[in-house]
C-alpha positions in Angstrom: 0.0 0.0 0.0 2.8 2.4 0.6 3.2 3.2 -3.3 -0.2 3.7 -4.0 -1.6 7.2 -3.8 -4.7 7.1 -2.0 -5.9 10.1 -2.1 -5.1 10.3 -5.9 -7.1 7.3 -6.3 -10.1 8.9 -4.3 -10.0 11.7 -6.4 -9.8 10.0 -9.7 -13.0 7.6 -8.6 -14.9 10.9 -7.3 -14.5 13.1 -10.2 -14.7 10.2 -12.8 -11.4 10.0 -14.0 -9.6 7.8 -15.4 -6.4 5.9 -13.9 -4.0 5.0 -16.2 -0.7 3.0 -16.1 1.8 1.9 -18.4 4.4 -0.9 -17.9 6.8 -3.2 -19.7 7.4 -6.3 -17.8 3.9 -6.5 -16.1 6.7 -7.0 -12.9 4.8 -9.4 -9.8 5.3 -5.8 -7.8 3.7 -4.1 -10.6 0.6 -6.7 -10.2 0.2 -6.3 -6.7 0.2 -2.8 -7.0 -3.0 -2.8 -9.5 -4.6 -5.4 -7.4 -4.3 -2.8 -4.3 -5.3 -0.2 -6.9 -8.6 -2.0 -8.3 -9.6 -3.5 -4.3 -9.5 1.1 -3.3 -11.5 1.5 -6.5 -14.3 -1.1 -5.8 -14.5 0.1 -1.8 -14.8 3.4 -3.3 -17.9 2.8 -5.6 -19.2 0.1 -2.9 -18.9 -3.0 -5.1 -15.8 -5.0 -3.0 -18.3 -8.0 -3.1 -16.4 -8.6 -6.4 -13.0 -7.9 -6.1 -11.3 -11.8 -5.8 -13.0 -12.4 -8.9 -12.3 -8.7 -11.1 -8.4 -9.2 -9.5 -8.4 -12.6 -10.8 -9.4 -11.2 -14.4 -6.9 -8.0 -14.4 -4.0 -10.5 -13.5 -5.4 -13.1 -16.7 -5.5 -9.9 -19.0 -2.2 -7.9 -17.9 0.0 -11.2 -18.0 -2.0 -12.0 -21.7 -1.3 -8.6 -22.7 2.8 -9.2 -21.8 2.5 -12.2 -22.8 1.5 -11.2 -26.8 4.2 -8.6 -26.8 7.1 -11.4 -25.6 5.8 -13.5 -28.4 6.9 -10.5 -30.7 10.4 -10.2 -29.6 10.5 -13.9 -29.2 9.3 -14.6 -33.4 11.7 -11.4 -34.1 14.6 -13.2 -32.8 14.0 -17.0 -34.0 13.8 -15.6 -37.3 9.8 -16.6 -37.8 7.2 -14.5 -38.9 4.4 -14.7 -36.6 1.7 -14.1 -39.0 3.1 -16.7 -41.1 1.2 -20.1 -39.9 3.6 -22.3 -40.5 5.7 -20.2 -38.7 3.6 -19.5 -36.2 3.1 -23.2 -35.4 6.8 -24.0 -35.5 7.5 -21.0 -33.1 4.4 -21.3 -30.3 5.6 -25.0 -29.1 8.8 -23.5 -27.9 7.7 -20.2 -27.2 7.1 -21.2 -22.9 10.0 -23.3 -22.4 12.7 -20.7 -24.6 11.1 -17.1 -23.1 10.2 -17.8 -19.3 14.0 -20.3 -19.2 15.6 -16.8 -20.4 12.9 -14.1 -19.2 15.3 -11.5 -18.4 16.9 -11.6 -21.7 13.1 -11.1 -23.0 11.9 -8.5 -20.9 15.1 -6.2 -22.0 14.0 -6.9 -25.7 10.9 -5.7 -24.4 12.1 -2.2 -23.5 14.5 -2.0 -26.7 11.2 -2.4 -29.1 8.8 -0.3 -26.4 6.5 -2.7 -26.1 3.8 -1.7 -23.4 0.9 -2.8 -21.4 -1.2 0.1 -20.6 -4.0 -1.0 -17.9 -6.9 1.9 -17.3 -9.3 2.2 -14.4 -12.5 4.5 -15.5 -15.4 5.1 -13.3 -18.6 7.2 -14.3 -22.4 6.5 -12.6 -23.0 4.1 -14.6 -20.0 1.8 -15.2 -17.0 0.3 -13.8 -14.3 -0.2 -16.7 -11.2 -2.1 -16.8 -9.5 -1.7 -20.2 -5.7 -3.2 -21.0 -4.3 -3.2 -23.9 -0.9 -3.8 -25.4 0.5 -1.8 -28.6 0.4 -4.7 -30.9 -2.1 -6.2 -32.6 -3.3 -9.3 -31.5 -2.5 -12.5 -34.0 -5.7 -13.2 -36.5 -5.8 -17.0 -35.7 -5.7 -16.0 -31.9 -8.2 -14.1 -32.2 -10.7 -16.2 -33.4 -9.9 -19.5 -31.5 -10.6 -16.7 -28.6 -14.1 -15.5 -30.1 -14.7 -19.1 -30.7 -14.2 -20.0 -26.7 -15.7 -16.9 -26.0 -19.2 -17.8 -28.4 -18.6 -21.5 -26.4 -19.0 -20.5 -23.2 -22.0 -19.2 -23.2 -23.3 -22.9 -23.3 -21.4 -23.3 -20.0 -23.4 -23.4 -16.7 -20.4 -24.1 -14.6 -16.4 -24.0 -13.7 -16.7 -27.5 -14.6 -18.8 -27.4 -17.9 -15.6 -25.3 -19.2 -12.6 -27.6 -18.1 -14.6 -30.3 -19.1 -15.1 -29.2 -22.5 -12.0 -27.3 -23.2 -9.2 -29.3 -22.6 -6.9 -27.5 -25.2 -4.5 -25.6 -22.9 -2.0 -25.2 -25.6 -0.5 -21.6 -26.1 -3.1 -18.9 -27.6 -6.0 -21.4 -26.9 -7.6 -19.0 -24.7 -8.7 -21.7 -22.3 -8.0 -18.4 -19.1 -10.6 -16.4 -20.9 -12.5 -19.4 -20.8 -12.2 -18.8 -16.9 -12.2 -15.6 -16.7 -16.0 -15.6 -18.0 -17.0 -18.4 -15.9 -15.8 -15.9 -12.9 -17.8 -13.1 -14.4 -20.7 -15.2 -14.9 -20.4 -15.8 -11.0 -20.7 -12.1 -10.2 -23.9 -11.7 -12.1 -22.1 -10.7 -15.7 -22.4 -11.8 -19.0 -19.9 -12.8 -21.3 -20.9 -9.8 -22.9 -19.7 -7.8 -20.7 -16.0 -8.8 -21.7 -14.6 -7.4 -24.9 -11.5 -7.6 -26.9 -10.9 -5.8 -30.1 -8.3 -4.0 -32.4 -8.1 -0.2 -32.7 -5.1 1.7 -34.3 -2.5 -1.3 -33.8 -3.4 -2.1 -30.5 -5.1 -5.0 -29.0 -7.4 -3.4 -26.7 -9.4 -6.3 -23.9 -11.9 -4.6 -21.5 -14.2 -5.5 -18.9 -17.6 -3.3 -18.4 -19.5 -3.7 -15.0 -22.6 -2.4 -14.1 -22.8 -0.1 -11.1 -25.1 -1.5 -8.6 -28.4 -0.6 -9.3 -29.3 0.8 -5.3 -26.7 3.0 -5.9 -27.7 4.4 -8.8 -31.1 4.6 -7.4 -30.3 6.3 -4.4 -27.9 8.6 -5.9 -30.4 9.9 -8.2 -33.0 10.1 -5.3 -30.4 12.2 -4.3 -29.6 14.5 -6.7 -33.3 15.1 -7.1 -33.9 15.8 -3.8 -31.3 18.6 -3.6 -32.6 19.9 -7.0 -35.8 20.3 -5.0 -34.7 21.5 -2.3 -32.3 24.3 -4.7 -35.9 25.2 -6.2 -35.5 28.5 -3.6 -33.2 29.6 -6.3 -34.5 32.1 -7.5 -35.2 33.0 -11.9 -33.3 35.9 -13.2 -34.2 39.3 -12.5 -36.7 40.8 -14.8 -35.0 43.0 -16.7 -32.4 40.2 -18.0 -35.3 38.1 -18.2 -36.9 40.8 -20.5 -33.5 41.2 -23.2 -34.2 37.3 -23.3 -37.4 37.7 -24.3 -36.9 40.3 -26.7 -33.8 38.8 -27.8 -35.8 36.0 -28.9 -37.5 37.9 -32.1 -35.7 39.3 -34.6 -37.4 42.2 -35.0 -37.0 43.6 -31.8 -35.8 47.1 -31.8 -32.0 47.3 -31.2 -32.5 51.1 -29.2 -34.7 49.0 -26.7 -32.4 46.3 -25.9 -29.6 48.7 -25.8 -31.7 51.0 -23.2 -32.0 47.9 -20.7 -28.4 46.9 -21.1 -27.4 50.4 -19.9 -29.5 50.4 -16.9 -27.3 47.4 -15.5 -24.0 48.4 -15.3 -22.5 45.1 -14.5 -24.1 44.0 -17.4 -22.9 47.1 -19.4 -19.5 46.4 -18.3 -19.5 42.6 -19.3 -20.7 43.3 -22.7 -18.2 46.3 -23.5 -15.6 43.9 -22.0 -16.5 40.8 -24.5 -16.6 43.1 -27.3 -12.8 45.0 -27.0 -11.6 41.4 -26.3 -8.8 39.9 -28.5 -12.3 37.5 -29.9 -13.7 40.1 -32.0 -9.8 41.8 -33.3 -10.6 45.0 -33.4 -8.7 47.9 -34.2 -10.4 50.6 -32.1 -12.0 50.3 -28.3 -15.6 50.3 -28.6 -17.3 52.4 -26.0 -21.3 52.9 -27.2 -23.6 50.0 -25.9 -26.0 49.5 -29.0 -22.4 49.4 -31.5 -21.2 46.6 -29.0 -24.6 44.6 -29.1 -23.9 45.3 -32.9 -20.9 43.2 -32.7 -21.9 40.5 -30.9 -25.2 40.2 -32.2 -28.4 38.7 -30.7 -27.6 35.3 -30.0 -24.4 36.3 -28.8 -25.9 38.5 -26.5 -28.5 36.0 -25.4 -25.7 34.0 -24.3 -24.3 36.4 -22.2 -26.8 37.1 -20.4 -26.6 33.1 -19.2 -23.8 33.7 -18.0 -24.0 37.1 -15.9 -27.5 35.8 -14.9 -26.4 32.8 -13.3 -23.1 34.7 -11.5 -25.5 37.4 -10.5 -28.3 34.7 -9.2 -25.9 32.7 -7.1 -23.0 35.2 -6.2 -26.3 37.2 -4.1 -27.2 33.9 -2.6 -24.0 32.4 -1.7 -21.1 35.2 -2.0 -18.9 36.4 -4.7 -16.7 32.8 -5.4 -13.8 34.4 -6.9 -11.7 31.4 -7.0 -14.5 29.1 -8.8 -15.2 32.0 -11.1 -11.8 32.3 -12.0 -11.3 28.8 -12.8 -14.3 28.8 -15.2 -13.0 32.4 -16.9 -10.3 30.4 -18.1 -12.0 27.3 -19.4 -13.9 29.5 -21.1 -11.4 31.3 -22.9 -9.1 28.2 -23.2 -12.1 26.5 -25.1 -13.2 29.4 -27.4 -9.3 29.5 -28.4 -9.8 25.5 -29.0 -12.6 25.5 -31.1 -11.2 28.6 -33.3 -8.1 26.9 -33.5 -9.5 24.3 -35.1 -12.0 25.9 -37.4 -14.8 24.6 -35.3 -17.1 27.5 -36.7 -21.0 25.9 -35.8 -19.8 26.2 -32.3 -17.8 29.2 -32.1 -21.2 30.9 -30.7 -21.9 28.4 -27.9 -18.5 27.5 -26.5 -17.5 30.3 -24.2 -20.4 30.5 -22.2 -20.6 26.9 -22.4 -17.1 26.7 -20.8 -18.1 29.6 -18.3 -20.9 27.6 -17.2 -19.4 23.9 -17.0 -19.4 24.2 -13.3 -22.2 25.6 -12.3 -23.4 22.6 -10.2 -19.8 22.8 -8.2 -20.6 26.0 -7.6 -23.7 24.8 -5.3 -22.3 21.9 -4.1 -19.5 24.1 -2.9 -22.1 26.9 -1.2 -24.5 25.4 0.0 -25.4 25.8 3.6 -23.9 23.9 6.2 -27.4 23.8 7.9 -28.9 22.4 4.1 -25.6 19.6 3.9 -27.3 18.2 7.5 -30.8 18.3 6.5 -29.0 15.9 3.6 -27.6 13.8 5.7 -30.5 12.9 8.0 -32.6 12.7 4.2 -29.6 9.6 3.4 -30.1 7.9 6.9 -34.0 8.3 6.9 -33.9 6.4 3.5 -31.3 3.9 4.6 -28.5 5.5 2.3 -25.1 4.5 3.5 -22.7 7.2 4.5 -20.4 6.9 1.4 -23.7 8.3 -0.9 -23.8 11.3 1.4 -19.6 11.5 1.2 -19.8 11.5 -2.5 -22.1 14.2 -2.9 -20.3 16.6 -0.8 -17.5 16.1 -2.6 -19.1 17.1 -6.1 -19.8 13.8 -7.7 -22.8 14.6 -8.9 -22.3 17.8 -10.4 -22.4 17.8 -13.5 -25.9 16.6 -13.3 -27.1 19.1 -10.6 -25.1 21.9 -12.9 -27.8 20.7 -15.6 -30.5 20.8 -13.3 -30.5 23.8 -13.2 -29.8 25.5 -16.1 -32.6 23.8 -17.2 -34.4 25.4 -14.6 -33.5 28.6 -15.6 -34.6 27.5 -19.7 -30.6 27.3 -20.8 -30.7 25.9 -24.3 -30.3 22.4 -25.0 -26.4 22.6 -25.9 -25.7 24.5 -22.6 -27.7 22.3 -20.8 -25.5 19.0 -22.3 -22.6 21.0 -22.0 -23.1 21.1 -18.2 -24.4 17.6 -18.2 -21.9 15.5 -19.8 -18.3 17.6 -19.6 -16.7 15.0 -17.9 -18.6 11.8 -19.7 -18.2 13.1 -23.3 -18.5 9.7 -24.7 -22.4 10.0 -23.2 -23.3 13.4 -24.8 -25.6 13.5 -27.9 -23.5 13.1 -31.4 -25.0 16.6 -32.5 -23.3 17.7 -29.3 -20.3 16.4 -28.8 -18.1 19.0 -30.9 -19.2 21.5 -27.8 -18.8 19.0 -24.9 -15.3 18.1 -26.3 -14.2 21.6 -26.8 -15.2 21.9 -23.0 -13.8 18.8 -21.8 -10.0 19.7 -22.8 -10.2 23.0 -22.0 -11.4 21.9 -18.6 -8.6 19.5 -18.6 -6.0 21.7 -19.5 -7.1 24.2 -16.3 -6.9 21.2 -14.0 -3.3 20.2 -15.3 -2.3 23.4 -14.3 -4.0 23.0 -10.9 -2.5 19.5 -10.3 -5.6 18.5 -9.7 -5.4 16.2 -12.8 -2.2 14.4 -14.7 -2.0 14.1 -18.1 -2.1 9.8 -18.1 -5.9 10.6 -17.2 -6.8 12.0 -20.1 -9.7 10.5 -22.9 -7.4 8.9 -25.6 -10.3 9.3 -28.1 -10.6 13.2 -27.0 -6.6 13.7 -27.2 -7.0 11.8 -30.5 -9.8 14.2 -31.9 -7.8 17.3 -31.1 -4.3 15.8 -33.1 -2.7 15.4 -29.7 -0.1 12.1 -30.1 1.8 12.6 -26.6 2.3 14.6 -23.8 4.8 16.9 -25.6 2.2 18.0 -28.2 -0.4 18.3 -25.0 2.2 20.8 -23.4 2.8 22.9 -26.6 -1.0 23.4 -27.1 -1.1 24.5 -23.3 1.3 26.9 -23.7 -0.1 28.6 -26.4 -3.3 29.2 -25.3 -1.9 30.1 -21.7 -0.1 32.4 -22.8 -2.4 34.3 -24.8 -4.8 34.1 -22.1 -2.0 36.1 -19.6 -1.8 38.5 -22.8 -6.0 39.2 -22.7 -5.5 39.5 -19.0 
């Protein structure tokens, strides 16, 4: 336990991040660490019912995973080519007794080629995931005998059904998968829940679990009730309530919506501010109201009044919040900067106050009264809750979802509202969405990076991939970039 980060791991599980490790040799130390690892997850997320069972299967997958990247080095150096058959027969029935009688020999030519196993941890309120995956692609033969035991055992009914039946433990037989789904099928899983594919030259296995259902159930109880209870929020003040409405025909009279911008001169300021920003590159400081609303036109104006409507709403109910404001400043111009960077134009209107916004559930999480947090807590014992449900609220779990609450609430649009919802489960967010949410996500991401709040090896893959980002290095040039036009703006 001493070289496993605790508290990292809490606050991966709690904010839904993934953990990711990389290693070479898959070392016995390096197992036991990722047992310990998995058994903190599963306390966390209250499913260590199953942890003999998901340690037996991370130990079958990571030593597969090592194992496929020795028989590499191993072909490379009798001279075979593996994806020759012939060869590939000739080569397998020496394959144990040559590598593990010479491993250390084999694990350096591990290194020298950079073969990996990468093994990732990802938690969201609705699934457990265990993904490994090793950067070569599994053997084409392999693969199916493994489909084939896979497609097999689902006419198993026991342990002994499968050892009875499948007596070839040759090499690349697959007869531990076999297992491995007979343990899963002891934990209430199907064999559909285990996967293993190919994506961009890597073999990629992964196991999926369920969350348990009462704890979805009474998380959502949850969230609901505190919606409710946040109901005492209350709508925007009328005369930003008003622009909205006359923002919303196109024929309203330009005079008129200028008229009740002046009369707030917070909301003067903010608009006068947006418009002599580095977004709009202009050569002269615009100082008139109705020329800036000019520039940013209705819808961009309509947005901004989300924005200084929720800040105004909640910074009179719960204090000014410079710290979280802050934060969300920056997302906000971090992810306009993204999205015009990368010619995202059918977003361009939607991402800053999208990024502003992201937060807006942390924001009440964060507030709320210490009186309200009790009146929780007796809610959680009166409905039999166990103390971790109440734990993970306080500490934000939920969010993103109470965040989209309420801007729905308050009649945000539909891309806000998902924006809010689904910035750190992008993979869930509508397809007509998830341009925005992505833009949001890694701007997000590169904000907590630079609060070491969050380590790059916990980024999406598919969201680094989207954005052209191959490795950390391009990650940290992109960063700079954008921070430091952001210091510039400041």
């Amino acid at each position: 336990m001493s070289n496993v980060d605790v508290v990292k791991i809490k606050k991966a599980v709690s904010s839904n991040s993934p953990l990711v490790f990389t290693t070479q040799t898959v070392s016995h130390d390096t197992l036991e660490k990722l047992e310990t690892i998995l058994e903190l997850i599963l306390v966390e997320i209250g499913e260590e019912r199953i942890n003999d069972q998901l340690a037996y299967c991370l130990r079958e997958l990571a030593e597969n995973a090592r194992k496929a990247n020795l028989k590499r080095v191993y072909f490379q150096e009798k001279g075979l080519n593996i994806n020759n058959y012939s060869d590939y027969i000739s080569g397998i029935k020496t394959f144990k007794y040559d590598v593990y009688g010479n491993i250390e020999f084999y694990f350096k030519k591990l290194i020298e080629n950079d073969l990996q196993v990468k093994i990732v941890f990802q938690t969201n309120p609705d699934f457990f995931i265990i993904s490994i995956s090793n950067n070569v692609p599994i053997i084409g033969y392999e693969l199916k005998r493994i489909e084939d035991r896979i497609n097999r055992s689902k006419a198993f009914k026991s342990m002994e059904d499968a050892f009875s039946l499948v007596i070839d433990d040759t090499e690349g037989a697959g007869l531990g998968i076999v297992i491995m789904i007979q343990m899963l099928k002891k934990v209430g899983l199907s064999e559909d829940s285990f996967t293993i594919n190919i994506e961009s030259n890597e073999t990629i296995a992964k196991i999926t679990i369920p969350r348990s259902d009462i704890l979805l159930e009474n998380l959502d109880e949850l969230v609901a009730k505190i919606v409710d209870e946040i109901q005492t929020l209350p709508q925007f003040p009328e005369h930003i309530a008003s622009l909205q409405r006359l923002l919303s025909n196109p024929d309203s009279d330009l005079s008129e919506i200028g008229r009740i911008v002046s009369t707030d001169p917070g909301l003067t300021a903010d608009v006068l501010k947006v418009v002599n920003s580095a977004q709009y590159y202009l050569r002269y400081k615009i100082k008139n109201v109705n020329e800036a609303i000019k520039m940013i036109g209705f819808r961009g104006l309509k947005n901004l009044l989300y924005s200084y409507g929720s800040q105004k709403v909640l910074s009179e109910k719960y204090g000014l919040m410079k710290t979280m404001w802050e934060h969300s400043y920056k997302t906000a111009f971090y992810a306009y900067h993204i999205a015009r960077n990368f010619s995202l134009k059918a977003i361009l209107d939607d991402v800053y106050v999208a990024a502003l916004l992201h937060d807006l559930g942390k924001v009440v999480v964060e507030f709320l009264h210490p009186d309200f947090l009790e009146h929780i807590k007796t809610f959680t014992v009166e409905r039999g809750m166990t103390s971790d449900i109440f734990e993970k609220f306080t500490i934000g779990l939920q969010h993103a979802e109470i965040g989209a609450r309420i801007a729905h609430k308050w009649n945000f649009p539909e891309q806000l509202v998902a924006a809010i919802r689904y910035h750190h489960s992008v993979s869930d967010a509508p397809d007509d969405m998830k341009d925005l949410v992505s833009v949001v996500y890694l701007a997000n991401s590169f904000c907590n990076i630079e609060e070491a709040s969050l380590r790059f090896e916990q980024l999406s893959p598919e969201i680094l991939k989207k954005f052209n980002v191959t490795g950390i290095a391009d990650f940290e040039a992109f960063g700079t970039r954008i921070k430091n036009a952001f210091e510039k703006e400041k």
